[in-house]
N, C-alpha and C positions, 0 to 999 in steps of 0.2 A: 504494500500500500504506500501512496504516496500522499502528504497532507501540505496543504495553504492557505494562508490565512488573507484577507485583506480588510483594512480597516475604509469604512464607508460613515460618512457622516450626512444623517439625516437633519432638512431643513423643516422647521414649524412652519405652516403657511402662516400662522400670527403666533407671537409672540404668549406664552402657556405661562399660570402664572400659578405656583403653591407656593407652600407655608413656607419652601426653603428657597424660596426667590422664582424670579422667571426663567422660563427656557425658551430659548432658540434654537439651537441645533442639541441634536442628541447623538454619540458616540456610539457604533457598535463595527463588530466587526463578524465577516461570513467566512465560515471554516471548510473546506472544500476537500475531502477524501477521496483519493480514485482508486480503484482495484479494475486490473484490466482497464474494461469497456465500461463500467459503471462509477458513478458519482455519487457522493451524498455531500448534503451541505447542514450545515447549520450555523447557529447566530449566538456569537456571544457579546450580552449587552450591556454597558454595566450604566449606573444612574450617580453620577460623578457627585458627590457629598454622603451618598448614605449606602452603595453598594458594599459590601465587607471586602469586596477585591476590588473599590481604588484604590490602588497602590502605585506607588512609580516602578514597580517591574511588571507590571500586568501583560505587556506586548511581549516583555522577555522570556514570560512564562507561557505565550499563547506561542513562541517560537520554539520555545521547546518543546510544548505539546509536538508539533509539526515534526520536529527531525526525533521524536521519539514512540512517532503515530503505531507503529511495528510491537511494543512490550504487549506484555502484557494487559488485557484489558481494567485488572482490577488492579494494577499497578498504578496505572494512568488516574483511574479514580480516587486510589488513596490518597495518591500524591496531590491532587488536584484539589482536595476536599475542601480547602480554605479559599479556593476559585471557583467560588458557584456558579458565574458566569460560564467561566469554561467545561465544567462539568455540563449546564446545559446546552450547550455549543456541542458538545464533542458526543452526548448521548443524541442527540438532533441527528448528527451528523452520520453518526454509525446505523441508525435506524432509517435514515433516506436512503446509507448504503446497500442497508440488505433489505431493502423493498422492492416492490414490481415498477413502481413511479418514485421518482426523488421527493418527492411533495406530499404522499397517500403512505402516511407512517401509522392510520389505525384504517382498520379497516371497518367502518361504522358507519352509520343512516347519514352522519354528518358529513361523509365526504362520498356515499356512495349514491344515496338516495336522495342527495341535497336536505335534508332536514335540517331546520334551523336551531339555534340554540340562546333563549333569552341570553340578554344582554342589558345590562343596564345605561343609562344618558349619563355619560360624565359633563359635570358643569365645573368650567376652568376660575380660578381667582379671580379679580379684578374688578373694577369701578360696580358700584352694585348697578347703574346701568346695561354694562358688559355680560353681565349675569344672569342680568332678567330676558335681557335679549335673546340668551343661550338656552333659558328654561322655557321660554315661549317655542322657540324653533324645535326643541326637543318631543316635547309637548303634540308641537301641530306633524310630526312624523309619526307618531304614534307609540311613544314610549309610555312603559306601563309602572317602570322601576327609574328615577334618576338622583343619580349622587354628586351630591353639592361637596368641594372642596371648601372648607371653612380656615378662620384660623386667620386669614391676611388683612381683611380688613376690619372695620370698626363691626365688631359683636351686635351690635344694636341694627345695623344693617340688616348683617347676615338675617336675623331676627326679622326683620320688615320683609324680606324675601319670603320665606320662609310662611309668616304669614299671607303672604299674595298668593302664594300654589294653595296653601291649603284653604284659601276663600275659595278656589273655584274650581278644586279637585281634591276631594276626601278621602281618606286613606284607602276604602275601598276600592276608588278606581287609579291612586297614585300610590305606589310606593315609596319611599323615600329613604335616601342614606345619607348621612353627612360623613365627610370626613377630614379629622383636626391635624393628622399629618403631626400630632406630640403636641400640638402649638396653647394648651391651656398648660396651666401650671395649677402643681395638687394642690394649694391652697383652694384657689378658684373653680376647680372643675367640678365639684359634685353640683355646685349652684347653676354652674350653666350647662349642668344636665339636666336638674330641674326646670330651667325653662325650655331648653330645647325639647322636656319629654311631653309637652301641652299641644304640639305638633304630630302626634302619632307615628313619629320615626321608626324606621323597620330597625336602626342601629346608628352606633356612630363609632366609626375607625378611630383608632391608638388616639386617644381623649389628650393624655399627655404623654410626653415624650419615653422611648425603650429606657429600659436599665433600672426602672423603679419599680420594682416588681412589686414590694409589700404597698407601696401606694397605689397600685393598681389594683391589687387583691381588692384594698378597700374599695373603690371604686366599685369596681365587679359584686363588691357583694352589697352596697346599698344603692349601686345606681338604678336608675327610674326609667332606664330605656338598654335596650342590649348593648353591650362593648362589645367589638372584636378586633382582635390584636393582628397588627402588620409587622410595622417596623419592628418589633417583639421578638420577631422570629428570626430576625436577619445575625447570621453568627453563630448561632445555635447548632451542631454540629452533629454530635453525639445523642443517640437515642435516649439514654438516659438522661442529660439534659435538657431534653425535648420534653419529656414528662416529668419532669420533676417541674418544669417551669411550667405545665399546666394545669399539674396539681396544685401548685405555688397561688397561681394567680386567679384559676379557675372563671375564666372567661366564658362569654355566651357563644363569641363566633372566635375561628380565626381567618383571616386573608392570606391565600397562598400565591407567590409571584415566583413562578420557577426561577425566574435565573438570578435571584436573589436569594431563595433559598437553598441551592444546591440542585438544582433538574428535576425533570419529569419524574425520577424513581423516589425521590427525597420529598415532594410532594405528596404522592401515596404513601408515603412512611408516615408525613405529618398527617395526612386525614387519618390511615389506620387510630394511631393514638387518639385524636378526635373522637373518633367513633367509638371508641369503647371507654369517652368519658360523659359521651352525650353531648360535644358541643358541637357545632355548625357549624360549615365550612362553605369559600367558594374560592373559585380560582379567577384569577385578577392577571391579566398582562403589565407589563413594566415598561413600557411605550418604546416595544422590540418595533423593528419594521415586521411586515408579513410574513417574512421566513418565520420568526420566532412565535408570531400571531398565531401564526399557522399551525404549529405541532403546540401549542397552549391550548389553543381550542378543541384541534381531535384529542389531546389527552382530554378533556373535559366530556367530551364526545363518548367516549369511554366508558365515563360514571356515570350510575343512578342518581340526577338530580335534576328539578326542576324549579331552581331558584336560579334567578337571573344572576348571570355572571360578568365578570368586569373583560369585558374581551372586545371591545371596540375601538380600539386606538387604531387602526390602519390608516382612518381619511384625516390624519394631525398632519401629514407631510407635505410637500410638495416634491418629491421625490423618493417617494415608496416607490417599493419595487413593484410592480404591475402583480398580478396573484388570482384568483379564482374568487378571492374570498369576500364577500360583498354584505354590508348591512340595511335589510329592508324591514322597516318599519322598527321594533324592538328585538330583531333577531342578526344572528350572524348566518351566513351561510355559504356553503362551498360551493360555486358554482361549474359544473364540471365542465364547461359550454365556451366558459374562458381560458386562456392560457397561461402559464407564469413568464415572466422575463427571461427569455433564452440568455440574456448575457450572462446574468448569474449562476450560470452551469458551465 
């Protein structure tokens, strides 16, 4: 086998705004394996301030994956463990390999049948005008589930938004998620849970920031609306680890973003535990381009669930890679009718 990597920098058609500043481009890079006549690719992506592998060797270590593609396969995993990104780049990438199509890595209703798979409306930071403008459009498409990014501007805003949806869409027919992205602080959060819970919220993401685990327990155990933990997970390595921190904290939900938490197989490791402590889960992209969109959604394709998932990031770019995968109405879907980017092969 031979491996290459190249790094490709995606442009925002506008400028994306959370709780840890704005984005305009975002950094990932596409891992390219060939045996013989066949290819497999994948994406390693990483989200520069919070991924556990920015590091200033990340490319040295994506170069080493490459001239040491040949070991061992659990060799390469062990090693790699502390590079989530490239773990889910490099199992992407071996699963494209030994498939019939580089791109059809499960074989389910979702890419065979076109079956779609809830999704939820992300609504980006910004002027509370900017916001409402986004909750209106989301709205007149037909979304059923949308998750407001909170945390950046003035509270009492967020709050006036917040009130607008639910004047003219009731829990029943809107779902709702916020998410704080760590941005309250535990003095303050159980209070502006209390008013956020007068909205009928389905939940609200990492309330305050990872690494507080006994302030989050509390949380968890008197908050007035579900928590579930992201950034929480990011680090967390060892299986043991992984539950001791859920018995620890004992959360409603968790948010799983492969390539932050170690790949596709490290994600079924994180539900398994989930599930046999009764807490909820969904799986969330990390604003990969479509390659990584791609094998996030058939791993979800996968699972027995129908609770909308965070899987719509593709149309942020001005330079995604072309793909099959298209969202209509509140759903994602595979459409088999289209083609992917030859270049990218």
């Amino acid at each position: 086998m031979k491996a290459t990597y190249k790094r490709y920098v995606l442009n925002f058609k506008r400028p994306s705004g959370t709780s840890r500043g704005v984005l305009k481009t975002k950094e990932t890079w596409f891992l390219k394996i060939q045996k013989a006549d066949k290819i497999g690719i994948g994406e390693c992506g990483i989200l520069r301030g919070l991924s556990v592998d920015d590091r200033p060797d990340y490319e040295e270590k994506l170069q080493w994956l490459c001239e040491n593609i040949n070991r061992d396969k659990a060799f390469l995993f062990e090693t790699l463990k502390i590079y989530p990104s490239l773990i889910f780049g490099l199992e992407m990438a071996f699963k494209s390999l030994e498939s019939a199509h580089p791109f059809e890595l499960y074989q389910t209703d979702f890419v065979n049948n076109n079956q779609g798979i809830p999704i939820n409306g992300l609504i980006w930071m910004g002027p509370k005008d900017f916001m409402l403008e986004q909750i209106k459009a989301k709205i007149e498409i037909g979304f059923r589930c949308i998750k407001l990014k909170i945390g950046a501007i003035n509270f009492e805003q967020e709050i006036e938004l917040l009130k607008f949806i639910r004047r003219s869409f009731s829990a029943d027919v809107l779902e709702l998620r916020v998410d704080a992205n760590g941005a309250f602080s535990p003095e303050t959060a159980l209070d502006k849970l209390e008013t956020l819970s007068q909205f009928n919220l389905h939940s609200i993401e990492q309330p305050i920031s990872a690494g507080q685990a006994e302030q989050m327990y509390q949380l968890c155990q008197k908050t007035p609306l579900p928590i579930a933990l992201d950034e929480e997970l990011i680090g967390v390595f060892e299986k043991e680890e992984r539950a001791a921190l859920l018995d620890q904290i004992q959360p409603q939900y968790i948010i799983l973003k492969p390539s932050l938490i170690g790949g596709l197989q490290e994600s079924l490791n994180w539900i398994s535990l989930a599930n046999q402590r009764d807490i909820g889960w969904w799986i969330t992209s990390a604003l990969e381009s479509n390659i990584g969109l791609n094998a996030i959604a058939q791993l979800t394709s996968s699972l027995a669930t129908e609770m909308p998932q965070g899987l719509g990031t593709g149309s942020l770019y001005t330079n995604n890679i072309t793909s099959p995968l298209e969202v209509n109405g509140d759903q994602i879907f595979y459409n088999k009718s289209k083609s992917w980017e030859k270049t990218i092969l």
